[in-house]
C-alpha positions in Angstrom: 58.0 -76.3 -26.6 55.5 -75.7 -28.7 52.3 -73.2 -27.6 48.9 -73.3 -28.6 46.7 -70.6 -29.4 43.8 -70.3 -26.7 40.7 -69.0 -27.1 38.8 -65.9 -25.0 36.9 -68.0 -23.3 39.2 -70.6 -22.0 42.2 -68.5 -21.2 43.7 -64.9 -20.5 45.2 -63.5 -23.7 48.7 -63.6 -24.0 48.9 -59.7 -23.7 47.5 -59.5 -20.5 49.9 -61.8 -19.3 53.2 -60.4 -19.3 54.5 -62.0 -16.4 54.2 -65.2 -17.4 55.9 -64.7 -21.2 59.1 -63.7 -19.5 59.4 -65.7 -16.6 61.8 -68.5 -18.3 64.1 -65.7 -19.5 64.4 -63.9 -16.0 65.2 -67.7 -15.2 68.0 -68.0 -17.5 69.3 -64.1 -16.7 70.2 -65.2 -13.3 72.8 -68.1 -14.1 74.4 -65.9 -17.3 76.8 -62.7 -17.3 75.2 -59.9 -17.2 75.3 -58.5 -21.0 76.2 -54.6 -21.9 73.3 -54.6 -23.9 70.6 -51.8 -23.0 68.3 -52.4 -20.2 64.6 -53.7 -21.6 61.8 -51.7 -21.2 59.6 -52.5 -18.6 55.6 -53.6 -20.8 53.7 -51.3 -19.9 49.8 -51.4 -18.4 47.2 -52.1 -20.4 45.1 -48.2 -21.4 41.2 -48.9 -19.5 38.6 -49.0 -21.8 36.9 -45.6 -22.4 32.8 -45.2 -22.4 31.3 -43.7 -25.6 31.3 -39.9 -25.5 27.6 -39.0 -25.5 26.5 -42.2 -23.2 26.2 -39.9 -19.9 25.1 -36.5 -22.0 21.3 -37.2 -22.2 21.2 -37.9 -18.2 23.6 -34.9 -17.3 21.4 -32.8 -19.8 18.4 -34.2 -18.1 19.6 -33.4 -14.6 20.6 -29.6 -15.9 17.0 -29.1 -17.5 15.3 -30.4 -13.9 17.7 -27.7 -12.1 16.7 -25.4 -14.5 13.0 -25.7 -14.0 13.4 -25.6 -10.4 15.3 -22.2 -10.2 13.5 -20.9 -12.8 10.1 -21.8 -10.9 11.4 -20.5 -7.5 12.6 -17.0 -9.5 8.7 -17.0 -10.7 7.3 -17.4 -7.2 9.3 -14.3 -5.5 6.9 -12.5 -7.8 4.0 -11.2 -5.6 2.6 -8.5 -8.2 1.9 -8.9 -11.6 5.1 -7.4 -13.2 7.1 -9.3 -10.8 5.8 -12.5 -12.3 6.3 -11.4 -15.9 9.5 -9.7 -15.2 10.5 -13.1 -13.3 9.8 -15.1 -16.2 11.5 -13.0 -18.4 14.8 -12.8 -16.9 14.5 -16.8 -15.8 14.7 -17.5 -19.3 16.6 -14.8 -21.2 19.5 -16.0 -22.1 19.5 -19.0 -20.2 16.7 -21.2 -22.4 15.8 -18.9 -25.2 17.8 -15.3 -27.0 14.4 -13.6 -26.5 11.0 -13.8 -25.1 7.2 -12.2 -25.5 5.0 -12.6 -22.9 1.0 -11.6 -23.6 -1.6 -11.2 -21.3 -5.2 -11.3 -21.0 -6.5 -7.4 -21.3 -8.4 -7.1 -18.7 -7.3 -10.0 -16.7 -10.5 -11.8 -14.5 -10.4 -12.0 -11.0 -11.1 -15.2 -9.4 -14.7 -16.6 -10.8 -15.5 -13.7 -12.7 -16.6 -14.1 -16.0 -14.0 -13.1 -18.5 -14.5 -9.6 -20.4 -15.5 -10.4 -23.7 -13.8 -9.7 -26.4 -10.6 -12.0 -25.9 -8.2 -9.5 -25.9 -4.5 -10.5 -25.6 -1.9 -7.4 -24.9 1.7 -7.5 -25.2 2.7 -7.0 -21.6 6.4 -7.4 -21.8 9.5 -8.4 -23.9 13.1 -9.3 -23.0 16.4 -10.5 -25.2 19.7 -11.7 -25.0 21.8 -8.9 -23.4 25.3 -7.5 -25.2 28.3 -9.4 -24.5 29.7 -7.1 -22.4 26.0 -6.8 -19.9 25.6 -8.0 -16.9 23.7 -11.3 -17.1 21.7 -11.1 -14.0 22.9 -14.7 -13.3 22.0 -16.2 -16.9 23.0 -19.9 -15.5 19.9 -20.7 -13.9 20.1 -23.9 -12.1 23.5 -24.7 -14.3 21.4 -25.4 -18.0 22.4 -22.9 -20.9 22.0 -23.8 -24.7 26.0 -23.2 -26.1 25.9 -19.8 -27.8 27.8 -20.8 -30.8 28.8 -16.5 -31.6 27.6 -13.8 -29.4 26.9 -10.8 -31.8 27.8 -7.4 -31.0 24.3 -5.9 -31.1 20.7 -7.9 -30.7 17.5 -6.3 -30.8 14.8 -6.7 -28.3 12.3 -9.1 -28.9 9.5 -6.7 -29.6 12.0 -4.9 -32.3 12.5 -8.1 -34.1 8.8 -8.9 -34.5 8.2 -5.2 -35.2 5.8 -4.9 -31.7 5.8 -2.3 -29.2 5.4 -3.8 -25.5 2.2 -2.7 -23.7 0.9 -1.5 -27.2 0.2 -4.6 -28.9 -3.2 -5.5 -28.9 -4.4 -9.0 -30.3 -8.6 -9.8 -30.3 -8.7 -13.8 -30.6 -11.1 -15.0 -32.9 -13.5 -17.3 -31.6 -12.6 -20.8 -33.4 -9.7 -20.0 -35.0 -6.0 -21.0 -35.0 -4.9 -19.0 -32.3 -8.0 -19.7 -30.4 -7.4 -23.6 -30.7 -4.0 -23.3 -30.0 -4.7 -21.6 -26.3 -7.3 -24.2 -25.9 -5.1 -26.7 -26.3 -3.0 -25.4 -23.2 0.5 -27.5 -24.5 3.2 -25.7 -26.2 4.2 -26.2 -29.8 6.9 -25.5 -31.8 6.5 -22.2 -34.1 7.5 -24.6 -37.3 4.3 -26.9 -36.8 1.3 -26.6 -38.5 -0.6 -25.6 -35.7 2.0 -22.2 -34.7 2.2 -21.4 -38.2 -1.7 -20.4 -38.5 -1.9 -18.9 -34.9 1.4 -16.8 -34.6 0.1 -14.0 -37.4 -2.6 -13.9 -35.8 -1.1 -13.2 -32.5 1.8 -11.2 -34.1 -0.7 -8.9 -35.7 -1.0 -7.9 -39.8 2.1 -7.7 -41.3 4.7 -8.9 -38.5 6.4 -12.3 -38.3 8.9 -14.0 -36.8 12.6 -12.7 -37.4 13.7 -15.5 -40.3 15.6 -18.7 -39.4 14.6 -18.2 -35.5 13.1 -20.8 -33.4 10.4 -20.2 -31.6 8.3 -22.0 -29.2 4.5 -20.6 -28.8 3.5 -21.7 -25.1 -0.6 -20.6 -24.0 -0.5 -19.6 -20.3 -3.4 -21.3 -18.6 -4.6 -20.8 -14.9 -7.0 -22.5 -12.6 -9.7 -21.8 -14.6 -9.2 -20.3 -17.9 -6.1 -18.8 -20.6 -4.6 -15.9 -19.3 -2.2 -15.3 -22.0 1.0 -16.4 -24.2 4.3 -16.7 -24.2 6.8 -16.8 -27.1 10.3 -18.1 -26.9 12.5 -17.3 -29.4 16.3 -18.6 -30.2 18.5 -17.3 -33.0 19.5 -19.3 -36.0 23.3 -20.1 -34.7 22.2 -21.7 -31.7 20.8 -25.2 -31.1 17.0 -25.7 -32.1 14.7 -26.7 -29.7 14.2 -30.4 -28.6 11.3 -31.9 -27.7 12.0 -32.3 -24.2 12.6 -28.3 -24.7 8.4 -28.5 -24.7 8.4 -29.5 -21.3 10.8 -27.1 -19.9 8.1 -24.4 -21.7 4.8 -26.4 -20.3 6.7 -26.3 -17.0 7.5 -22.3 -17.0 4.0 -21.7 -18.7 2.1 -23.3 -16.1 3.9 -22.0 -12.8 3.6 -18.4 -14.7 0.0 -18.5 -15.1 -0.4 -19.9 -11.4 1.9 -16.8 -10.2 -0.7 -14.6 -12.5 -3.9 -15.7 -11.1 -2.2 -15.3 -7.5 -0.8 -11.6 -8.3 -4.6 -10.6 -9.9 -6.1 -12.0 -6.6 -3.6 -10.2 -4.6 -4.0 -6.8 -6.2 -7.9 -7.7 -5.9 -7.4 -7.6 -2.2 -5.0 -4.9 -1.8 -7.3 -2.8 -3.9 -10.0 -4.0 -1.5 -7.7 -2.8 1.7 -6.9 0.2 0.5 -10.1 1.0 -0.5 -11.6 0.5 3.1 -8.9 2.1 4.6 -9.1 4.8 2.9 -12.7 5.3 3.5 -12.5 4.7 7.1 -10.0 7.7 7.1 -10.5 11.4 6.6 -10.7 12.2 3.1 -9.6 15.9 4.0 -9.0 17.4 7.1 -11.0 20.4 8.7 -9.8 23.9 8.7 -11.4 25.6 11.6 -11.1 28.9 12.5 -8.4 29.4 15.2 -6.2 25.9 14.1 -3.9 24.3 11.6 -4.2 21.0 10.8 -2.0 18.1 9.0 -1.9 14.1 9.1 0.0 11.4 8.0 -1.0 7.5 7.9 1.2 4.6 7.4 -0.2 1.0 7.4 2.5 -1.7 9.3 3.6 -3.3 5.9 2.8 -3.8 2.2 1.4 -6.9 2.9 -0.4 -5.4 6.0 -2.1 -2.3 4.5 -5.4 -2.6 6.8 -5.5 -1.7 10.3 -7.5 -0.2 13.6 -5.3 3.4 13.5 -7.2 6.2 12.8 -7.4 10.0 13.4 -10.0 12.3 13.5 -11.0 16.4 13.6 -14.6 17.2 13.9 -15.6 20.7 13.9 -17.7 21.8 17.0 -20.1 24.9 17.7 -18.2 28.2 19.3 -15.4 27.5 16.5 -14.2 24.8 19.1 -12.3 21.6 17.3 -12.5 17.7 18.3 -9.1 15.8 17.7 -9.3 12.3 17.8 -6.4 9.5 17.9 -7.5 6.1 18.3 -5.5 2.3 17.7 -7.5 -1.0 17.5 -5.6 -3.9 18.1 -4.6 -6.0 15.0 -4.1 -5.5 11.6 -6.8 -6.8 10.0 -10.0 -6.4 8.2 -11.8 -6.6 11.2 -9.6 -4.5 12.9 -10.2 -2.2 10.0 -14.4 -2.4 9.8 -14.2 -2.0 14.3 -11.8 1.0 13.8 -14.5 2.5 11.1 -17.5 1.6 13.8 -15.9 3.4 16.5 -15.1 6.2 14.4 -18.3 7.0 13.1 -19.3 6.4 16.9 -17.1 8.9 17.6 -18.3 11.9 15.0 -21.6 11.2 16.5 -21.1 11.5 20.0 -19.1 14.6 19.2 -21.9 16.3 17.3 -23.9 16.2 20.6 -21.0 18.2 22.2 -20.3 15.9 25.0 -17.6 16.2 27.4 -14.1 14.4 26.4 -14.6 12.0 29.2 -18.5 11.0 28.0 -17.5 10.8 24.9 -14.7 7.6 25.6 -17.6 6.4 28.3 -19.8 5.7 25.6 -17.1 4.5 23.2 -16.3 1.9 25.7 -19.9 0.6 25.9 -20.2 0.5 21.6 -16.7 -1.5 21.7 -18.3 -4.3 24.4 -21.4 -4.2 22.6 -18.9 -5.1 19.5 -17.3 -8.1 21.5 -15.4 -9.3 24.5 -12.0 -9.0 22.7 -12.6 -5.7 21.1 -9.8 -3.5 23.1 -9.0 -0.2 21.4 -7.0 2.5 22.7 -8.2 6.6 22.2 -7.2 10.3 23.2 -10.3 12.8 22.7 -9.1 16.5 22.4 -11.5 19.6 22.9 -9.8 22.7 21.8 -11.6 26.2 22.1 -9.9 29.1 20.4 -11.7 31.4 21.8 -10.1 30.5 25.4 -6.8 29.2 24.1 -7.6 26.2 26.3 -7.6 22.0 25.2 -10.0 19.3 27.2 -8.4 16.3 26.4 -9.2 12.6 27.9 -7.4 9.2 27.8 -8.2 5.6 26.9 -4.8 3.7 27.5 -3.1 5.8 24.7 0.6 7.6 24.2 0.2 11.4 25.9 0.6 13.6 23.4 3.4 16.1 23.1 3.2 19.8 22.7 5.5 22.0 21.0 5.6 25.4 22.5 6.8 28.5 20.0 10.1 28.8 21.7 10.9 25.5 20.9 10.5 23.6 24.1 8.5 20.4 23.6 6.7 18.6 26.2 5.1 15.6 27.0 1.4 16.5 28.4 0.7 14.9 31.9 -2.8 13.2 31.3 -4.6 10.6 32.8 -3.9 7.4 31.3 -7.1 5.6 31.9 -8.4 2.0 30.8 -8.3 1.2 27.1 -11.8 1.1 25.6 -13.8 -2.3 26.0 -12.5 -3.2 29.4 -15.8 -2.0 31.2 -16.3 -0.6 34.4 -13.8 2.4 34.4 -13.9 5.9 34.9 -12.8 8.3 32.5 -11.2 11.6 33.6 -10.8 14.9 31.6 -8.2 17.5 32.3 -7.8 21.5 30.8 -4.8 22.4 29.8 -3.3 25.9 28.5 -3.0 25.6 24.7 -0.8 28.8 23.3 -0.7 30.8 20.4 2.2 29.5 18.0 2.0 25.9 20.2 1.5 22.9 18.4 0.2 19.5 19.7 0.9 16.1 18.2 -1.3 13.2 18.5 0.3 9.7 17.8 -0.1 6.2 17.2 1.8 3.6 19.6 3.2 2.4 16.5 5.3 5.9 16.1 7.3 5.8 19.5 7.2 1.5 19.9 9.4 -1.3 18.3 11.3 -3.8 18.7 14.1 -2.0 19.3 12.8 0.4 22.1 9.9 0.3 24.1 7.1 3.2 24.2 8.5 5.4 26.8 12.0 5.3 25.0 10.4 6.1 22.1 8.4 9.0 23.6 11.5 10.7 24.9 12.9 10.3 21.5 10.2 11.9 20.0 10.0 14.4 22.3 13.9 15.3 21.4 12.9 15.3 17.6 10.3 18.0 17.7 12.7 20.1 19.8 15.5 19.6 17.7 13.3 20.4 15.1 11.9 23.8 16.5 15.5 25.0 17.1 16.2 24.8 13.2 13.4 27.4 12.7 14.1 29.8 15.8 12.3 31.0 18.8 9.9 33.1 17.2 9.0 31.0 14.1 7.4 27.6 14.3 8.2 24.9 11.8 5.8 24.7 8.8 3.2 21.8 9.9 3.4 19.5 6.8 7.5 19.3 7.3 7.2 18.8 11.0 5.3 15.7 10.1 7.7 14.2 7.6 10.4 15.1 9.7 8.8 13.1 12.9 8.4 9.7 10.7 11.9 10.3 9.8 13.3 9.2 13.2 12.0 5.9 11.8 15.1 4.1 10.5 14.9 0.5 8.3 13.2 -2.0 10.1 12.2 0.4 13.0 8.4 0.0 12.2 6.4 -3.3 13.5 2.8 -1.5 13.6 0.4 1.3 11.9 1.0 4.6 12.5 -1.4 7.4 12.7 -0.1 11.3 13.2 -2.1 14.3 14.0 -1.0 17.7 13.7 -2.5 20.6 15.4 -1.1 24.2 15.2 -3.0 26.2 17.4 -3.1 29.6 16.3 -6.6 31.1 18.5 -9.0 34.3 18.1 -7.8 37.1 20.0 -10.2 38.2 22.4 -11.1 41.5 20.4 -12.3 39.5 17.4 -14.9 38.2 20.3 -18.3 40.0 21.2 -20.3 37.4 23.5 -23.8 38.6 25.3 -26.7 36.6 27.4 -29.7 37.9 26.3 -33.1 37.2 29.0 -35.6 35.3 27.1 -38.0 38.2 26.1 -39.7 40.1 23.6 -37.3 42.9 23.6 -34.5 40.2 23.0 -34.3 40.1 19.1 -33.9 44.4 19.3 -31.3 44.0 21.7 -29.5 42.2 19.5 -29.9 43.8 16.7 -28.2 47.0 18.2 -25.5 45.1 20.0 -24.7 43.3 16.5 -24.3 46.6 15.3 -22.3 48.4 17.6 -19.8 45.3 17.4 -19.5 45.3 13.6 -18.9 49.5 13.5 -16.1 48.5 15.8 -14.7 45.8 13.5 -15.2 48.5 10.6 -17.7 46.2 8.7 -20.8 48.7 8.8 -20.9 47.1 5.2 -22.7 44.1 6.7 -25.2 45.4 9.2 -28.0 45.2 7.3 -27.5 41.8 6.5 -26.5 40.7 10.1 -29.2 42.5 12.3 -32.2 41.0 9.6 -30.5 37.5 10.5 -29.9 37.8 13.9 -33.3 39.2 14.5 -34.5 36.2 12.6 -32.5 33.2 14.8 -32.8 35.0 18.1 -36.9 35.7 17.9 -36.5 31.8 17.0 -35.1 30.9 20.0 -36.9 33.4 22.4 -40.0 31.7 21.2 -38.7 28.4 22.6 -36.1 29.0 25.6 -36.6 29.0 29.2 -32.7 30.3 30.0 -31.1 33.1 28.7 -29.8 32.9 25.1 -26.6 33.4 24.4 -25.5 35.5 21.0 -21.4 35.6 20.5 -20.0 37.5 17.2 -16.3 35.9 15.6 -14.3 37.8 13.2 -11.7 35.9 11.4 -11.8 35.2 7.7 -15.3 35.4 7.8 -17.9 36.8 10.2 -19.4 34.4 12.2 -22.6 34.7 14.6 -23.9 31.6 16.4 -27.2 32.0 19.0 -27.8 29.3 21.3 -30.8 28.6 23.6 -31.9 25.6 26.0 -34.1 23.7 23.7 -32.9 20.5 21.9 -35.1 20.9 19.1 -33.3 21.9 15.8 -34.7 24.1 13.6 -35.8 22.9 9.8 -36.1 24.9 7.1 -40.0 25.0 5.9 -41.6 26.7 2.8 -44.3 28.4 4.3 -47.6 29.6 3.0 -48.9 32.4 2.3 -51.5 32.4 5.4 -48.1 31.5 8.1 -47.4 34.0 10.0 -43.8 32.7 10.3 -41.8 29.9 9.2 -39.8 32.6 6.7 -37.1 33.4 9.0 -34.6 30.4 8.2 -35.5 30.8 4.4 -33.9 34.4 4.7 -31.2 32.9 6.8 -30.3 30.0 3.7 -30.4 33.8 0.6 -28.5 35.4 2.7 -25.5 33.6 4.4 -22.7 31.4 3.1 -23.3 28.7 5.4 -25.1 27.8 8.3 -26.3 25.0 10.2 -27.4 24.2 13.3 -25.8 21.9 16.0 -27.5 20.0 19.0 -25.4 20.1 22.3 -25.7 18.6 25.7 -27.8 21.3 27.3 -29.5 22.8 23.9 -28.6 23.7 20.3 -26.3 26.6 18.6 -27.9 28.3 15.4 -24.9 29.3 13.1 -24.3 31.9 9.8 -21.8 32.9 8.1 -21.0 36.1 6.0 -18.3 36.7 3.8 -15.9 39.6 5.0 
């Protein structure tokens, strides 16, 4: 039988068909003796048809560049200051998409709609490289894309070092109109080979540096909302693949989210320069050092991202050497917690220059906070302490007791009232005097000190309580610890994650004025009154063995006490301190201070303060509840 050749379209091809080629001689096998001839081999399986090599290469290589840019993108967002940003980009892309990178921003960056500081000023902010072979690689697969390294050289210089630059030094002033100019303007990256890079990368560069020979290079602006914020350069070596064009995307892509990330971390620092700037106003600057006391603070805001809030603390200085120490917590952590905090303090400084009593002085907070608004609760403790009588005044407004530290070491938690926090309305305020020691010292908190998440206030409390003892005991009996250490070592007890709110700390070492530093008399409201004084002033001061000063002191003390004779119905009072300095204060029972006046040369007074202002270091004069206090100072 004869067979015909077939054709592909009509009929399998005889190689495809090997059963059918030897069916008549498996036929004829079976009725024949089996020969002793070798077994056949069996025909084997037609080999499947292979694809072309590089026909799923440009989709995989697409699908690695897309996972790039995403990781790389989410890498750039972490960033919440400036250096994060740059230092994201940096290490996105070193040595995952280019060998090295320089990244320059505006200098001075704008802030939101400001107008941009002219001249254009570009500065080299920062410059990153391929790292040695045997560096960590901080993850150099970002999102699984990597151009093949085709030799990995021992050594490779920073970016900056190949173009001859000095990161943060650099300084570039863009010429209106020109090539570099034109090039930002045009927001899309270019290659460093085109016409366009090769004018505007000298300029950028500077006079006299280029880029390293035979490197690629990929000059991408870095454009905001509004306006250029810098450049970036991306460089690769000569043994590695050039860039593609699809390559401009991936740069357009990491430009873009970097200049986004920019504008965000400038508006950021804007308002973090903003909260720390009211906070820090609406704080003590300084504390106080009033005869008799030792003082020290600390302030922490909740969080970084949280640096405003309603803590604040507080020492005023009152007449008779006395001392105001205020503690105080607004609920929130905001800027409006912040600006009510700052109203109540200055509330505060006011009512205590009037010398009120503790328990006025929260009264009348309370009425400023509901004038402020329904929802304006705060919490405050208002401390009087008086050296002279070793004694503290101290009223509540819904706040932590404070704790006192006694010079043998015990600590305490005082037993106060704890009243209604301010801006409830309608609620009493009660005061109680306490003993305050020589050596003692008396803390003053924050709720966000003692209470977390992890324990509630009176937990805390306790703990705190155990802290300043434990502390004491390191020091002995007869030593207490210095102040500024006890306060780091209370926000100490504060492990990681153990703070959820501000926290405000007040330090108060009560050291006192021993009574024989003291000379106090009432003096009757006559015209023998300012001779009296004079002879008790200096009977006091040969005591004290500072005859030195009696001329001095019984001129000015005739001078305030004729002052208030003149005006008082009650007796006037005239007390003597001796600490550092000498101190004399005179108070009477009329509210109106006295002003310094130049008088004339007809006045018959009106000289006696002008003597007062030659003579003394200081002096002032203070309005209380039921009168005023006229102060001096003299230097011992």
């Amino acid at each position: 039988m004869t067979e015909h050749p077939t054709s592909h379209e009509g009929r399998q091809p005889v190689a495809a068909r090997p059963q059918e080629r030897t069916r008549p001689r498996q036929e004829a096998a079976a009725h024949a003796p089996r020969p002793a001839a070798p077994a056949a081999v069996p025909p084997q399986p037609p080999a499947p048809a292979e694809p072309p090599q590089d026909a799923a290469g440009p989709a995989r290589r697409e699908g690695d560049r897309l996972r790039f840019v995403g990781a790389a993108t989410r890498r750039i967002a972490r960033g919440i200051d400036l250096d994060e940003i740059v230092l994201g980009l940096c290490r996105a892309t070193v040595p995952t998409f280019s060998d090295a990178i320089l990244v320059y921003l505006r200098d001075p960056l704008p802030v939101g709609d400001e107008r941009p500081v002219e001249p254009f000023v570009l500065r080299l902010r920062r410059t990153d490289r391929l790292r040695l072979a045997d560096e960590d690689t901080d993850g150099a697969l970002l999102g699984g894309f990597q151009v093949p390294v085709l030799g990995a050289p021992a050594e490779v210089a920073s970016a900056a070092e190949l173009c001859g630059v000095t990161a943060g030094g650099a300084l570039c002033e863009v010429t209106a109109g020109g090539a570099l100019a034109e090039v930002l303007r045009g927001v899309r990256p270019v290659f460093g080979d085109s016409a366009a890079a090769r004018a505007a990368l000298p300029e950028l560069l500077g006079d006299g540096r280029t880029l390293p020979a035979g490197h690629r290079s990929i000059l991408a602006p870095l454009r905001g909302r509004r306006r250029v914020t810098g450049a970036a350069i991306f460089l690769r070596r000569p043994d590695r693949p050039a860039f593609e064009p699809d390559d401009l995307l991936v740069a357009a892509q990491l430009a873009t989210h970097t200049a986004l990330g920019i504008d965000k971390a400038v508006l950021y620092g804007r308002e973090a320069y903003i909260a720390d700037e009211l906070q820090r106003t609406m704080l003590p600057e300084g504390l106080p050092q009033p005869t008799g006391v030792r003082l020290a603070s600390r302030y922490l805001p909740a969080a970084e991202t949280a640096r405003v809030g309603g803590d604040w603390y507080d020492a005023i200085p009152l007449p008779g050497s006395r001392v105001a120490l205020v503690v105080g917590d607004v609920m929130g952590h905001s800027m409006t917690s912040a600006a009510i905090m700052g109203q109540l303090r200055t509330t505060a400084q006011t009512l205590a220059g009037l010398d009120l009593p503790p328990q006025e002085v929260l009264h009348h907070l309370d009425e400023q906070a509901q004038r402020l608004g329904t929802d304006r609760m705060a919490t405050c403790l208002y401390a009087v302490y008086d050296p002279v009588s070793h004694r503290i005044t101290i009223a509540n407004a819904g706040h932590p007791p404070p704790v006192l530290l006694h010079l043998g070491g015990r600590a305490e938690v005082l037993r106060v009232p704890p009243g209604a926090p301010i801006g409830v309305g309608g609620v009493d305020f009660e005061a109680v005097e306490l003993d305050a020691p020589a050596g003692a010292t008396l803390l003053l908190y924050t709720d966000g000190l003692v209470e977390s998440r992890l324990r509630d206030v009176w937990t805390g409390i306790e703990q705190l309580r155990e802290r300043l003892a434990a502390t004491a005991q390191l020091t002995g009996p007869d030593h207490p610890p210095p102040l500024e250490a006890l306060c780091d070592d209370v926000l100490d007890m504060l492990g990681p994650g153990d703070r959820d709110d501000d926290i405000a700390l007040l330090a108060a070492r009560f050291d006192g004025i021993a009574p024989s530093d003291v000379a106090y008399w009432f003096l009757d409201p006559e015209d023998s009154a300012p001779g009296r004084a004079r002879r008790l002033a200096r009977r006091a001061l040969a005591r004290w063995g500072l005859e030195e000063l009696s001329d001095s002191v019984e001129l000015l003390v005739s001078e305030v006490v004729t002052n208030a004779v003149r005006y008082a119905e009650r007796p006037v009072t005239l007390r003597l301190l001796r600490t550092d300095v000498l101190r004399c204060e005179v108070g009477d029972d009329s509210p109106q201070l006295p002003r310094q006046r130049r008088a004339r040369d007809t006045d018959e007074g009106g000289r006696g303060l002008f003597l007062v202002n030659r003579l003394a270091r200081r002096w002032g004069a203070t309005r209380l509840s039921s009168g005023k206090v006229v102060w001096f100072e003299l230097a011992t």
